[in-house]
C-alpha positions, 0 to 999 in steps of 0.5 A: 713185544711183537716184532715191528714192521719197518718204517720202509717209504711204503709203510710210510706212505700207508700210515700217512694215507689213513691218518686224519689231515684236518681239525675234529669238531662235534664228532667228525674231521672238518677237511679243508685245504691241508696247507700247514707242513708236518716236518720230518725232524730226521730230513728237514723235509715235509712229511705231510701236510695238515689243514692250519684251522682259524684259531677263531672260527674253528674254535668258536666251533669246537667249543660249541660242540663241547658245550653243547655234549656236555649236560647228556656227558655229565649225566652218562654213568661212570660205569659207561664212561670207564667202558669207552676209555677201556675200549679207547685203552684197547684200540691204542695197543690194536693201533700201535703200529701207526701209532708209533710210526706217526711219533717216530715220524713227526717227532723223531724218538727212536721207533722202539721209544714210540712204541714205549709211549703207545704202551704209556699213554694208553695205560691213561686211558685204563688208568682213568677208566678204573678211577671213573667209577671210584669218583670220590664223595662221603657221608657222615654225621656232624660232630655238634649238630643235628645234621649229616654233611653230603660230600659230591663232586661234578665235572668242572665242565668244557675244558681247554687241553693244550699239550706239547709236541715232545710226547705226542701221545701220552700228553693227550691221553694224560689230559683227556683221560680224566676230563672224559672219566670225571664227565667233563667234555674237551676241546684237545690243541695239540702242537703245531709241530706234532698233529698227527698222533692227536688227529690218530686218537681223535680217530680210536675215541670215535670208534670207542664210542665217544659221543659227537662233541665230547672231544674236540681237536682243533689244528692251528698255527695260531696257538695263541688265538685259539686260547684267548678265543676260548678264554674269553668264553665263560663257558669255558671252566679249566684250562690244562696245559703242557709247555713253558713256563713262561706260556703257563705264566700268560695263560694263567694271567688270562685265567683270572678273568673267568676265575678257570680252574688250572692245571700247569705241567711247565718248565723243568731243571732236574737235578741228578745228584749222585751221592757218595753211597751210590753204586756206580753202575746203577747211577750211570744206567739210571744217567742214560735214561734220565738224560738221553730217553726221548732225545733228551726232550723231556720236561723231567730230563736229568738237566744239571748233575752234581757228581760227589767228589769220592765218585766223581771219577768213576761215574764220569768215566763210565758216563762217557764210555756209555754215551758213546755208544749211542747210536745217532740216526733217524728214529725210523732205522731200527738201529738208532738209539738217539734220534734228531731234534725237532728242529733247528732252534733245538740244535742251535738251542743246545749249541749255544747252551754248550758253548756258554759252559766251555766258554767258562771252564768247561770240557766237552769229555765226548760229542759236541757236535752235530750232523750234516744233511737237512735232519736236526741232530745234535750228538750225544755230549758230555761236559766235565768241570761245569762251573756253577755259573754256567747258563746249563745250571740255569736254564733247561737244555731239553736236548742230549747235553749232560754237564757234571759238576763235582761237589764235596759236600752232601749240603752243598749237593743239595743247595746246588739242587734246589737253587733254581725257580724250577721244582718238577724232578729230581734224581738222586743215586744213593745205596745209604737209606739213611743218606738218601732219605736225608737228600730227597726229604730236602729237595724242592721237587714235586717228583724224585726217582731213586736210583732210577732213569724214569719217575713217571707213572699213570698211577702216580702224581706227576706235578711240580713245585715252584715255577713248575706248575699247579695241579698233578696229572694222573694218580687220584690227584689227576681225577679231582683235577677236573672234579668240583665238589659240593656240600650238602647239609642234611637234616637228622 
């Protein structure tokens, strides 16, 4: 990678005077009086200031103009879609440098994180532009009758693509790159708390050559208006989103009145579980990803570890001594390797998450505490003899805490893994294929990652199981997401 250019307050100032500040509707930014303030997590201060949209008006809008682009949309030829993504794919690397300054700014990863997620989110974008022209369909003769079966598909149609503020970009690009591939046009809601890098792509999608109206990104404070606005439309055929399980619950509630399709990415638990064949140093550098990547604010972060007994010592050891040497500070110093919180209730969040486990036993091996000043830091902690009623084993943490639990049994392991309502990623540290196999082939998860930190892939199924959602985002799977299929009887 080439070397970055520092986020000094000119280059700030720079990236912010040509990012886009209002809602995109029907191929143009609406403008207005920017009033909702984009806070920088590192000092607790406005970054910036956005136009805070009418959920009602400005959506009635954005759905209009996706209505309205979507016959000509659908009727494009793959070949022309698969083009635009391609270019869109090329622009986001051409525009990483803001890119990256905007995550880095608005969200509080680590610069080199956020040029991480440039590389990953566009690759969406090459990804669906490879599948646009693979849509799926067959032919074929019926076994017992006179007759051929004509298998189609088509777009779903206007969908409603609402994403969290954690991962700024790829969350868009994951959604809006299959729905443009599949024919399907978009009204994009991006998180309050993270604007910037969506009102950003809006920009490069324009430039790609997507036409007026094809994709829509409406900036609220009023998430929920918005989404009961656009529901209650039967225009409207899918709706996809990014966020809490408890969110997801409501918005597939109010799905069933227009029978929308769904696609959930919710809530996660991982579990990291380190067997008693695990290489110690494999399963500690594969711990620091899993848990410390992004922050630790990841729906797919290690949440809960059960360390085997005979391994217990070493792991936990070599966890600590690594986590300790992280480096707190503000995700714009080229120096640090954990960034800030996105905001208060995150630190509080993770503050009382611990204090409830060393409350009923637990040891804080390193860190526990948080920074002063007006940025939202929480340093990197590790918590030893975890017991299992503890509100960690529980609930998501979504920020730097790794509770160890030792366990003697490999069934045990397993049983502690999958007693949760979650099911979206697991992670298992093994070197016996025969053991690894046996646990993985158990876990109730949509997603494990072996002997690795990281599981996502554009090219591969991200989803989970139980409570964490419905549907799969990238992959083939993530194309039929917003594909319809027809059947067609021919005669012979």
């Amino acid at each position: 990678m080439p070397q970055q250019p520092a986020l000094t307050p000119t280059r700030i100032a720079e990236v912010l005077e040509r990012t886009p500040t209002s809602s995109f509707v029907g191929g143009r930014f609406l403008g207005g009086t920017a009033a909702l303030e984009v806070i920088d997590p590192a000092t607790g201060a406005a970054l910036t200031r956005v136009v805070d949209a009418d959920a009602a008006s400005v959506g009635a809008k954005a759905l209009d103009a996706a209505c309205a682009a979507q016959a000509d949309w659908a009727a494009t030829t793959p070949r022309e879609r698969s083009e635009i993504l391609r270019r869109a794919y090329e622009l986001c690397h051409e525009r990483a440098d803001d890119l990256a300054a905007l995550m880095t700014l608005e969200m509080g990863k680590p610069l080199a994180e956020a040029y991480g997620e440039v590389s990953y989110g566009a690759e969406f974008l090459r990804w669906f532009s490879e599948e646009a022209v693979r849509e799926p369909g067959r032919f074929r003769h019926a076994p017992a009758a006179d007759h051929a079966v004509l298998t189609t598909v088509r777009p779903v149609g206007p969908t409603l693509l609402i994403t969290p503020w954690n991962f700024p970009l790829s969350m868009g690009t994951r959604k809006i790159g299959p729905a443009l591939a599949a024919g399907c046009t978009v009204v994009l809601k991006p998180a309050q708390k993270t604007p910037l890098t969506s009102l950003a792509l809006m920009a490069i999608l324009a430039e790609a050559g997507v036409p007026d109206g094809v994709v829509n990104c409406v900036v609220t404070s009023d998430s929920k208006g918005l989404s009961s606005t656009l529901m209650a439309d039967p225009r409207l055929r899918k709706v996809s989103f990014t966020g809490s399980t408890a969110v997801g619950r409501t918005l597939i509630a109010q799905s069933a009145e227009h029978v929308l399709r769904t696609s959930m990415e919710l809530g996660g638990n991982a579990p990291f579980l380190v067997l008693p064949s695990a290489d110690v140093e494999t399963a500690v550098e594969a711990a620091m990803l899993a848990k410390f990547r992004n922050n630790g604010e990841a729906c797919t972060a290690a949440n809960r570890f059960y360390v085997h007994s005979s391994v217990a010592q070493e792991f936990t050891d070599r966890l600590v001594e690594r986590t300790e040497q992280l480096v707190l500070g503000p995700g714009a110093d080229p120096a640090t390797t954990l960034g800030p919180l996105i905001d208060r209730a995150a630190v509080d969040s993770v503050q009382e998450l611990m204090a409830d486990a060393v409350e009923r036993g637990a040891k804080v091996l390193t860190g526990g505490g948080t920074g002063e000043g007006g940025g939202f830091f929480h340093e990197a902690t590790v918590l030893g003899d975890v017991p299992r009623d503890a509100r960690v084993q529980r609930e998501e943490i979504f920020g730097p805490l790794a509770p160890i639990t030792v366990l003697d049994d490999v069934e045990e392991m397993i049983a502690a893994a999958n007693a949760t309502e979650f099911g979206l990623m697991s992670y298992v540290m093994g070197e016996d294929l025969g053991e690894v196999t046996a646990v993985t082939g158990r876990l109730e998860s949509g997603m494990v990652a072996v002997n690795l930190g990281v599981g996502s892939d554009p090219s591969a199924p991200f989803g989970g199981v139980k409570e964490s959602g419905l549907g799969r985002e990238g992959s083939h799977e993530g194309l039929a997401e917003y594909l319809e299929t027809t059947y067609v009887r021919l005669p012979l």
